[in-house]
mmCIF file of the C-alpha atoms, coordinates in Angstrom:
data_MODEL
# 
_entry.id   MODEL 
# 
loop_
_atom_site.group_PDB 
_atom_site.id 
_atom_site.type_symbol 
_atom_site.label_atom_id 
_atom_site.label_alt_id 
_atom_site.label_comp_id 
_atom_site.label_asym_id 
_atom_site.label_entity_id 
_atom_site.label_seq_id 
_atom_site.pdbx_PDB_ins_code 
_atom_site.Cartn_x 
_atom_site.Cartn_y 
_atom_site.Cartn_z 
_atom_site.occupancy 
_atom_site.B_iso_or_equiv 
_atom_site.pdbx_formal_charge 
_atom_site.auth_seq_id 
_atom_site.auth_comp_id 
_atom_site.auth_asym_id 
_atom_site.auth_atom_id 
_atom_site.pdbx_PDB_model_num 
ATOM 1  C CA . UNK A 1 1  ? 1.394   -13.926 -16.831 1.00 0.00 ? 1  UNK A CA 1 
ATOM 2  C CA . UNK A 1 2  ? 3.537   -11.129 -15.318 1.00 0.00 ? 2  UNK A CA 1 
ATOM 3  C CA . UNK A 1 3  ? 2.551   -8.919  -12.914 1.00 0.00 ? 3  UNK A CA 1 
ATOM 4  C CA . UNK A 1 4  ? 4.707   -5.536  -11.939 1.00 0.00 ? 4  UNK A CA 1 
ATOM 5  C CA . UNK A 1 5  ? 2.233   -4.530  -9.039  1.00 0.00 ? 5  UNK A CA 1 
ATOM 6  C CA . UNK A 1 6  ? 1.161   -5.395  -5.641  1.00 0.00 ? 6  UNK A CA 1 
ATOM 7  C CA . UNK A 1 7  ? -1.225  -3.684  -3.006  1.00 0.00 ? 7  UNK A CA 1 
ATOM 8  C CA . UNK A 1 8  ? -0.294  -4.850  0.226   1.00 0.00 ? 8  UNK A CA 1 
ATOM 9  C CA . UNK A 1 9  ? -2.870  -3.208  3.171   1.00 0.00 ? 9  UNK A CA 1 
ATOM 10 C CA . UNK A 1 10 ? -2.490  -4.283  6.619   1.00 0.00 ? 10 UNK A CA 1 
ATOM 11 C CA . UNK A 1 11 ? -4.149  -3.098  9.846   1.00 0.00 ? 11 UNK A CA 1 
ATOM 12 C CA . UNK A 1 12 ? -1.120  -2.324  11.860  1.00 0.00 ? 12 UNK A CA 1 
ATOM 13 C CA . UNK A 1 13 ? -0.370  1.129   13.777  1.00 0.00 ? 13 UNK A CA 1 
ATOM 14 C CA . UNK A 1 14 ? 3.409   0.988   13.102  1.00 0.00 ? 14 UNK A CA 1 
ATOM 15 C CA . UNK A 1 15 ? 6.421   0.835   10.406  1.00 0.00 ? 15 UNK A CA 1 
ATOM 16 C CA . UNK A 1 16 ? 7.977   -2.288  11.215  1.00 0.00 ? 16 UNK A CA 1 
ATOM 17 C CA . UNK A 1 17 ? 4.785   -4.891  11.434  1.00 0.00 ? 17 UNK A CA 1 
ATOM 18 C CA . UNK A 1 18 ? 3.750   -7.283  8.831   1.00 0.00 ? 18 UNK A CA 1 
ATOM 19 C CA . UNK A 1 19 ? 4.460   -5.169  5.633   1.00 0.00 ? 19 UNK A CA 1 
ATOM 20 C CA . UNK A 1 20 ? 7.760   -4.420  7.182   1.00 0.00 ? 20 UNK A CA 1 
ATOM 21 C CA . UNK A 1 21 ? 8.238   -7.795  6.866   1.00 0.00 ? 21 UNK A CA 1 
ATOM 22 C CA . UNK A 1 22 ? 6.703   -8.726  3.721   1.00 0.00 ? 22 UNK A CA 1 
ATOM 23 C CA . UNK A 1 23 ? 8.747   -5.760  1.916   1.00 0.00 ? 23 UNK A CA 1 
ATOM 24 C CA . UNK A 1 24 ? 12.191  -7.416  3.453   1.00 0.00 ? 24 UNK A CA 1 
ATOM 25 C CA . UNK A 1 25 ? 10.805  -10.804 2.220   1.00 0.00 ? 25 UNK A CA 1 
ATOM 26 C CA . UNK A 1 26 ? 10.234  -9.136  -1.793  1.00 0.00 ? 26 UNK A CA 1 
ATOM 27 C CA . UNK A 1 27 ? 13.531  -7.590  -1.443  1.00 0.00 ? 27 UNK A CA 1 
ATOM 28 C CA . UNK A 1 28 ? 15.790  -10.248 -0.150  1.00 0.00 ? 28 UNK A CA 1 
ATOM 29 C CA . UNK A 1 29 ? 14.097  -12.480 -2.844  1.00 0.00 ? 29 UNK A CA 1 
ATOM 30 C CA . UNK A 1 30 ? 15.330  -9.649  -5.741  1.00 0.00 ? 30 UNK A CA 1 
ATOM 31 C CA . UNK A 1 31 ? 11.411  -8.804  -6.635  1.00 0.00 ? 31 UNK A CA 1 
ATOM 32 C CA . UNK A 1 32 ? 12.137  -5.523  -6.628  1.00 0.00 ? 32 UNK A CA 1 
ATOM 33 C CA . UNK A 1 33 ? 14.771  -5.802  -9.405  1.00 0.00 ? 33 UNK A CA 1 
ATOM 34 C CA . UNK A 1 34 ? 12.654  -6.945  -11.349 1.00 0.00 ? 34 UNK A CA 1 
ATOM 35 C CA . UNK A 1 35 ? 10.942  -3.948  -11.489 1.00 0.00 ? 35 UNK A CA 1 
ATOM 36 C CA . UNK A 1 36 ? 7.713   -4.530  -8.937  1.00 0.00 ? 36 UNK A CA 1 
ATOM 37 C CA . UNK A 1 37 ? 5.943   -1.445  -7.462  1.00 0.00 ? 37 UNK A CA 1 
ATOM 38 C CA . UNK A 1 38 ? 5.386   -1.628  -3.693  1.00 0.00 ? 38 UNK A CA 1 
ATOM 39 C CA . UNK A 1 39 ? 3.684   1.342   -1.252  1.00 0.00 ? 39 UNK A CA 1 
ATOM 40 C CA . UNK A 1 40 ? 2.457   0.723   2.248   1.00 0.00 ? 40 UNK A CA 1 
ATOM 41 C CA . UNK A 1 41 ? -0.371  1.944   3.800   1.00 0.00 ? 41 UNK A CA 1 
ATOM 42 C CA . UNK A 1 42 ? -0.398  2.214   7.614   1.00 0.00 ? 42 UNK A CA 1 
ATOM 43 C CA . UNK A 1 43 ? -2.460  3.986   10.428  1.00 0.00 ? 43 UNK A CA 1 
ATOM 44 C CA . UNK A 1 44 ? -1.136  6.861   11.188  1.00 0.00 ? 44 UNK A CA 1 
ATOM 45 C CA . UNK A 1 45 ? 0.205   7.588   14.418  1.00 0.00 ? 45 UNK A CA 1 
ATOM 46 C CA . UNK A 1 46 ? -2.593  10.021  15.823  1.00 0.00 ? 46 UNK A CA 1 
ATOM 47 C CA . UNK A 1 47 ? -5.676  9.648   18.661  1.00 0.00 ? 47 UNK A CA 1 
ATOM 48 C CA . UNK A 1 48 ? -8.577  8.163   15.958  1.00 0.00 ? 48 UNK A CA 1 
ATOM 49 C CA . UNK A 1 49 ? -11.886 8.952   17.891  1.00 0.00 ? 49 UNK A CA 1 
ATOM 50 C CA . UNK A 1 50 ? -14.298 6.282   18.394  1.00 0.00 ? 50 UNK A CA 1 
ATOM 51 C CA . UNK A 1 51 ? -17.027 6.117   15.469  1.00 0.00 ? 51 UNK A CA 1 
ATOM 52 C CA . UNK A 1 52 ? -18.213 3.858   12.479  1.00 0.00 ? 52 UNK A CA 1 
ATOM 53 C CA . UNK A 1 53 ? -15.662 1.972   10.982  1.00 0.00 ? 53 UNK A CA 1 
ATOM 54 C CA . UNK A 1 54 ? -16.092 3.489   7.832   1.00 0.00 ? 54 UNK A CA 1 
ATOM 55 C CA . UNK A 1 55 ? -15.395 6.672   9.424   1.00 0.00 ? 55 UNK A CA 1 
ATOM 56 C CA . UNK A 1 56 ? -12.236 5.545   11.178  1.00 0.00 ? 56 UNK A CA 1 
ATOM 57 C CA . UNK A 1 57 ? -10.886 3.780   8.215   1.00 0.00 ? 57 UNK A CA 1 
ATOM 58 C CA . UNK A 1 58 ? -11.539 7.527   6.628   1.00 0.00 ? 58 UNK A CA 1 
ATOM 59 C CA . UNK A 1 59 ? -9.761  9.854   8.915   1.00 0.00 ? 59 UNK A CA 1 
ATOM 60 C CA . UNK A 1 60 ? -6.956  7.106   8.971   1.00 0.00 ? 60 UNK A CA 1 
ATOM 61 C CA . UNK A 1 61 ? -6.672  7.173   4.999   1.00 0.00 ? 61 UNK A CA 1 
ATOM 62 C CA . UNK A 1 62 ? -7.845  3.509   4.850   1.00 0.00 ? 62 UNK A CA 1 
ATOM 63 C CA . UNK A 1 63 ? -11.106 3.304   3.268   1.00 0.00 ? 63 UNK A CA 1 
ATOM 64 C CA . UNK A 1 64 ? -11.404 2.158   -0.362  1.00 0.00 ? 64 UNK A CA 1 
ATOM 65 C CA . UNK A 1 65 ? -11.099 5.269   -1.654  1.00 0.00 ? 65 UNK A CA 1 
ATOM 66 C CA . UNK A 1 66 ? -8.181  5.580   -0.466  1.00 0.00 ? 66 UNK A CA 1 
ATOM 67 C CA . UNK A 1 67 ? -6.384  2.451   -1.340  1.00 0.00 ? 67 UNK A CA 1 
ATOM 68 C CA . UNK A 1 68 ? -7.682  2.607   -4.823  1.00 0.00 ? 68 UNK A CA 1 
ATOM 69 C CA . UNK A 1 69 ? -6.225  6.367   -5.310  1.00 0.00 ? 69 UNK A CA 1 
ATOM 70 C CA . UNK A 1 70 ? -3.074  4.886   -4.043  1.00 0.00 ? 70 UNK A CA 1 
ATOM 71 C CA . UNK A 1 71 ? -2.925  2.162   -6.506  1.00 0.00 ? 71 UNK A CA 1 
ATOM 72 C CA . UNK A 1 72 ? -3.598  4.786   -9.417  1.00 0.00 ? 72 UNK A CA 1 
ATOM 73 C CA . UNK A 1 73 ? -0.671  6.981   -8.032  1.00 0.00 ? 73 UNK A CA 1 
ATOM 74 C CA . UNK A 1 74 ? 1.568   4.270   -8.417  1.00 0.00 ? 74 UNK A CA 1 
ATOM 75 C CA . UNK A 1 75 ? 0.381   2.942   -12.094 1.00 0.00 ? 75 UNK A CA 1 
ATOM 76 C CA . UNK A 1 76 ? 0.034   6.083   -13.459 1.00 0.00 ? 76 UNK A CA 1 
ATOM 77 C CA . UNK A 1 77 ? 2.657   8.556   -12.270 1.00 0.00 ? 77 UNK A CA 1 
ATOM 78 C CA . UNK A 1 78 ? 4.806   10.673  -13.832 1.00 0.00 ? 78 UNK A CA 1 
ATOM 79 C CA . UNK A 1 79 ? 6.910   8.103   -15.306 1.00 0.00 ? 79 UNK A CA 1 
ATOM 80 C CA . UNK A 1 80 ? 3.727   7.492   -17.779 1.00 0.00 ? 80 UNK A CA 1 
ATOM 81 C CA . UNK A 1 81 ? 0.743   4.795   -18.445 1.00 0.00 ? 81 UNK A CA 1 
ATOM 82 C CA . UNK A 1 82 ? 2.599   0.888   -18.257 1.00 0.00 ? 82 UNK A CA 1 
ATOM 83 C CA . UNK A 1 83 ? 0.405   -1.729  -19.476 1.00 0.00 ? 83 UNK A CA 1 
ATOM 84 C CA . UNK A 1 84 ? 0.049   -4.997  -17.175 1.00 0.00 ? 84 UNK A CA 1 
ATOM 85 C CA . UNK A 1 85 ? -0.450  -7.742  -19.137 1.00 0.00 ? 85 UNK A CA 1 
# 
């Protein structure tokens, strides 16, 4: 089976953390080449307030919704529908 996507979502507050790292990984190992789709997600650099996590994860743009709207961005952008198999 080939796969052309991957959703990578970390809890870190900064470029350069662990999907820094896991990007430089894919690309010194020529996955992107190959034609994989990659987006981060991180928390953005603002003063969250203190609340439910649900509600954090929401002002930060890290709640399910969220992820899953990014993953739908990616798959089905302007460059058309691709099928996964």
């Amino acid at each position: 089976m080939e796969s052309k996507g991957n959703q990578n979502e970390n809890e870190e507050g900064s470029i350069g953390g662990f999907g820094s790292h896991v990007a430089n990984l894919l690309a010194e190992n020529g996955i992107f080449d190959k034609g994989l789709k990659f987006r981060s997600m991180i928390l953005p650099d603002v003063f969250i307030d203190q609340d439910t996590p649900e509600r954090m994860y929401d002002v930060a743009g890290l709640n399910a919704k969220h992820i899953a709207q990014k993953v739908l961005e990616v798959f089905f952008s302007k460059d058309g529908i691709r099928v996964i198999k």
